[in-house]
N, C-alpha and C positions, 0 to 999 in steps of 0.2 A: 438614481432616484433621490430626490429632494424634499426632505421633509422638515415641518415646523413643530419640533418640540420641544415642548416648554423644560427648562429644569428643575427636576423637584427635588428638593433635601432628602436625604431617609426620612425625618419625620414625616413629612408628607407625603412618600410614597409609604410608609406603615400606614397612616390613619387611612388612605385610600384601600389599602390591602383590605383594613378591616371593616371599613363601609361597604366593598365587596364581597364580602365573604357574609355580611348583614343581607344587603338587597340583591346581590347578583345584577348590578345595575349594566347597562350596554355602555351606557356613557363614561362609565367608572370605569370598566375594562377596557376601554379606549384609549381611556386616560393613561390608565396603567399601560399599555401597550407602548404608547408614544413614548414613554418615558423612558421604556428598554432601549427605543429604536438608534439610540447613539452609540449604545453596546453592541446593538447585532451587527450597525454597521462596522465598527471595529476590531470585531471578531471577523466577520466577514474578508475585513480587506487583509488581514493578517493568514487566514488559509487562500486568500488569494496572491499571495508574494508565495509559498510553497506550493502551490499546487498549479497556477499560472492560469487557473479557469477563469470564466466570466464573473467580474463581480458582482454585475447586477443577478444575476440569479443566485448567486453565492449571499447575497442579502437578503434577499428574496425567501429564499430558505430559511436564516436566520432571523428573519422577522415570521417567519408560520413556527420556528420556535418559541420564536417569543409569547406571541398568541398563545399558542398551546401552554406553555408555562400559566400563562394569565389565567387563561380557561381551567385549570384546574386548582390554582391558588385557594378555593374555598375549601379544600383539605386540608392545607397548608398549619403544620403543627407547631413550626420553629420563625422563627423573624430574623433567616438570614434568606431577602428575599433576593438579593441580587446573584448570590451563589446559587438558586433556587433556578434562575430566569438561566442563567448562564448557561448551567450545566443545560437546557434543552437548546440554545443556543448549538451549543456545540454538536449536541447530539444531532443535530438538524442537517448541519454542513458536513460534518465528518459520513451521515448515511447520504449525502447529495456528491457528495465526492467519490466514496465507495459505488455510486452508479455508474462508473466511467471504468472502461477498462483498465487495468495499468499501460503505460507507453513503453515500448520496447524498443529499443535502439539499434538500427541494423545498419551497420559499418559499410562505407562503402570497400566498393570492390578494388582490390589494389590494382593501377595501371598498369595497362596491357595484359590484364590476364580477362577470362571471361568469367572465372569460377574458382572455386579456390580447390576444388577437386586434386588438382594436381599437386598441390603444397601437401595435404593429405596422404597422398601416393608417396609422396617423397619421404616424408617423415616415417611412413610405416618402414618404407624400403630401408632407408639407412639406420633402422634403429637392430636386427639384429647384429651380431657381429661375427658367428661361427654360423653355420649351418642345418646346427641343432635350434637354436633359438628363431630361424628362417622358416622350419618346417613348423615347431610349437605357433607360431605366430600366425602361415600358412593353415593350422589345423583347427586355431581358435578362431580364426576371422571366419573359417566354415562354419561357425558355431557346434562346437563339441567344449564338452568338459572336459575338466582338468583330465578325470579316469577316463574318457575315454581316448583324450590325444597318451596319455601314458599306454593304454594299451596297444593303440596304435605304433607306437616307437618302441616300444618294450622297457618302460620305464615307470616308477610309480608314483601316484598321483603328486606326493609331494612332490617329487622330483620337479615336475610338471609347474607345479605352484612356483617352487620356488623360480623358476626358469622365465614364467612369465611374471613374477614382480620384480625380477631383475627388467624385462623389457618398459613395465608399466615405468619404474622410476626413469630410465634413460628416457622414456619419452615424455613425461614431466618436466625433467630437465628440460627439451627441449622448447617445448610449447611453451614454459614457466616462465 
């Protein structure tokens, strides 16, 4: 979008502020609008290099901040009006952004294989190293507790603990 606005000093966007906040004039708030509209686009195009969205609606956004900002400015207690305008700027793109799911990145598949099931399989297989740790690992992938693979082997639950974070670290290591 392309737009013609003019540039106004602080002083003259305060005096407008407070001619606004007198008449509630439409023209006035216009005025005042157009006058953010370099800022919105700025902001705009700045969450548009992080975020990679469309910038015309990313301004888009940031200009019904801006609006909104204007539109309410007859409350307005302090005469820091750009930090004022800004922050619904922001507020504007950051809830237009927040509408999007996040993007989740799913690796391709390495060659020749169809799934990676198998790298899985493998890893579980070769991580114990005695017998004991083959059945602990055999008895928790059944899903049972610690106490219950302990009673099942006749050993007690730390034991058990200790057995499988011995496995948990080898297979950190490996996948790490």
């Amino acid at each position: 979008m392309i737009f013609n606005c003019p540039k106004l000093t602080d002083n003259e966007i305060q005096a407008l502020v407070i001619e606004y906040k007198t008449t509630g004039s439409k023209e006035i708030r216009d005025k005042l609008v157009m006058a953010f509209v370099p800022a919105a686009s700025s902001i705009a195009a700045s969450y548009r290099r992080t975020t990679g969205l469309n910038y015309d609606d990313l301004q888009g956004e940031a200009i019904l901040g801006v609006v909104d900002a204007v539109s309410r400015m007859a409350g307005l207690a302090h005469n820091n009006i750009g930090g004022y305008v800004n922050q619904y700027i922001h507020q504007y793109c950051k809830k237009y952004i927040k509408s999007f799911p996040p993007a989740i990145e799913i690796p391709d598949e390495p060659e020749g294989r169809e799934d990676n099931e198998t790298d899985v399989k493998e890893i579980l297989n070769s991580l114990p190293q005695d017998e004991k740790e083959a059945r602990v690992l055999e008895l928790k992938m059944q899903g049972l507790s610690d106490s219950e693979v302990g009673k099942v082997m006749g050993y007690t639950r730390q034991h058990i603990w200790s057995i499988r974070m011995s496995l948990v670290t080898r297979f950190r290591r490996m996948v790490g």
